[in-house]
C-alpha positions as CSV (number, residue, x, y, z in Angstrom):
1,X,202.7,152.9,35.5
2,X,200.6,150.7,37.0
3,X,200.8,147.5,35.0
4,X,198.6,149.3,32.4
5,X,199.7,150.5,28.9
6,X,198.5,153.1,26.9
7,X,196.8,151.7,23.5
8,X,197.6,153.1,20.2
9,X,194.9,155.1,18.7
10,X,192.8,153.7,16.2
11,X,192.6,155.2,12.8
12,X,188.5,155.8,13.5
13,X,189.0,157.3,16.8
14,X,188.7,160.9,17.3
15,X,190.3,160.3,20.6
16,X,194.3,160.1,21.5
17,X,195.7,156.7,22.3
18,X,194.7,156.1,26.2
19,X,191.5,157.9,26.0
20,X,189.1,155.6,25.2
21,X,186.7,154.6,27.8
22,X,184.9,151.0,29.0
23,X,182.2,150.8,31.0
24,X,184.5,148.7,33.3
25,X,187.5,151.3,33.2
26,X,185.1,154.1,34.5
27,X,185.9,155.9,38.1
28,X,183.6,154.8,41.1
29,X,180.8,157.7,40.8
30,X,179.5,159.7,43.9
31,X,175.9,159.2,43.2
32,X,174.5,161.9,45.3
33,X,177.3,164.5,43.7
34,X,175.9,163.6,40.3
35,X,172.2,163.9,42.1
36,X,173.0,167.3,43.5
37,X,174.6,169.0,40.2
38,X,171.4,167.5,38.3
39,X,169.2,169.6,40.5
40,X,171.1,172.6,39.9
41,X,170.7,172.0,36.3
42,X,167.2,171.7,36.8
43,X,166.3,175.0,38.5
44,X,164.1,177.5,37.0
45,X,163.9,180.8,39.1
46,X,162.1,182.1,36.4
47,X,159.1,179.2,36.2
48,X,159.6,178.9,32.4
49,X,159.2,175.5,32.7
50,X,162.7,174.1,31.6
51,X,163.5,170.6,32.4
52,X,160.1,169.5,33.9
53,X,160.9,171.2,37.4
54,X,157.0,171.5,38.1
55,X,155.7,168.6,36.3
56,X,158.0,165.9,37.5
57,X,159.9,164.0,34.8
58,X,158.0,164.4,31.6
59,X,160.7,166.0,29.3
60,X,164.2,164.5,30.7
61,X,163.8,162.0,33.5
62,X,165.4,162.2,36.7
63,X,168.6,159.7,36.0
64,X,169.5,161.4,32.8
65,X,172.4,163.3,33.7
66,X,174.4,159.9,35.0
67,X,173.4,157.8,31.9
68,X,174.3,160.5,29.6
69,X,177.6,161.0,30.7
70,X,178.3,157.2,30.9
71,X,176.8,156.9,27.1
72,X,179.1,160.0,26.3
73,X,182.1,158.1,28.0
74,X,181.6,154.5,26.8
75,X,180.2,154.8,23.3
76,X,179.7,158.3,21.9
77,X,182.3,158.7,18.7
78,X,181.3,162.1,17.8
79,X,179.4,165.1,20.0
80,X,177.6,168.3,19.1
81,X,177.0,171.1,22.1
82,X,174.5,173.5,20.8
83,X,173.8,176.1,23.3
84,X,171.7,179.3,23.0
85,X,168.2,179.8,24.0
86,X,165.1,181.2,21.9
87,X,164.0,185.2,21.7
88,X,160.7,185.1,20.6
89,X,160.6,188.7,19.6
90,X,163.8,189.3,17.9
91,X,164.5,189.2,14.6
92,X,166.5,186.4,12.6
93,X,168.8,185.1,14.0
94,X,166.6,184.6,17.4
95,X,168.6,182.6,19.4
């Protein structure tokens, strides 16, 4: 190893012993990687609007990708993924 040791888990932390993250402890980050894969994220073939593609950053800034992985990675204790997507016409459960 290389002068580091692994910490013991803490009884609060979800996460094994070694796994928690500092801002200091985290990788260099290829900016225009991060950039890139945001822009993916951000297309909407279908021009439903999603993300604020046409109007410029008025639901999720530009930036927000970075910052939430860093807050995910530096702070977050617990997180919830909810995916799915609404059906307007469809009956209960719509989504």
């Amino acid at each position: 190893m290389n002068g580091s040791r692994a910490s013991k888990s803490s009884p609060n932390s979800p996460l094994p012993a070694g796994f928690r993250l500092s801002s200091q402890s985290l990788p260099i980050v290829n900016h225009d990687l991060i950039d890139q894969f945001e822009q993916l994220i951000r297309r909407d073939p279908g021009q439903r609007g999603l993300l604020g593609q046409f109007g410029g950053d008025r639901l999720i800034p530009t930036g927000s990708l970075l910052r939430a992985a860093r807050e995910l990675a530096t702070a977050a204790r617990h997180v919830v993924l909810v995916t799915g997507f609404y059906i307007p016409g469809a009956e209960t459960p719509a989504s």
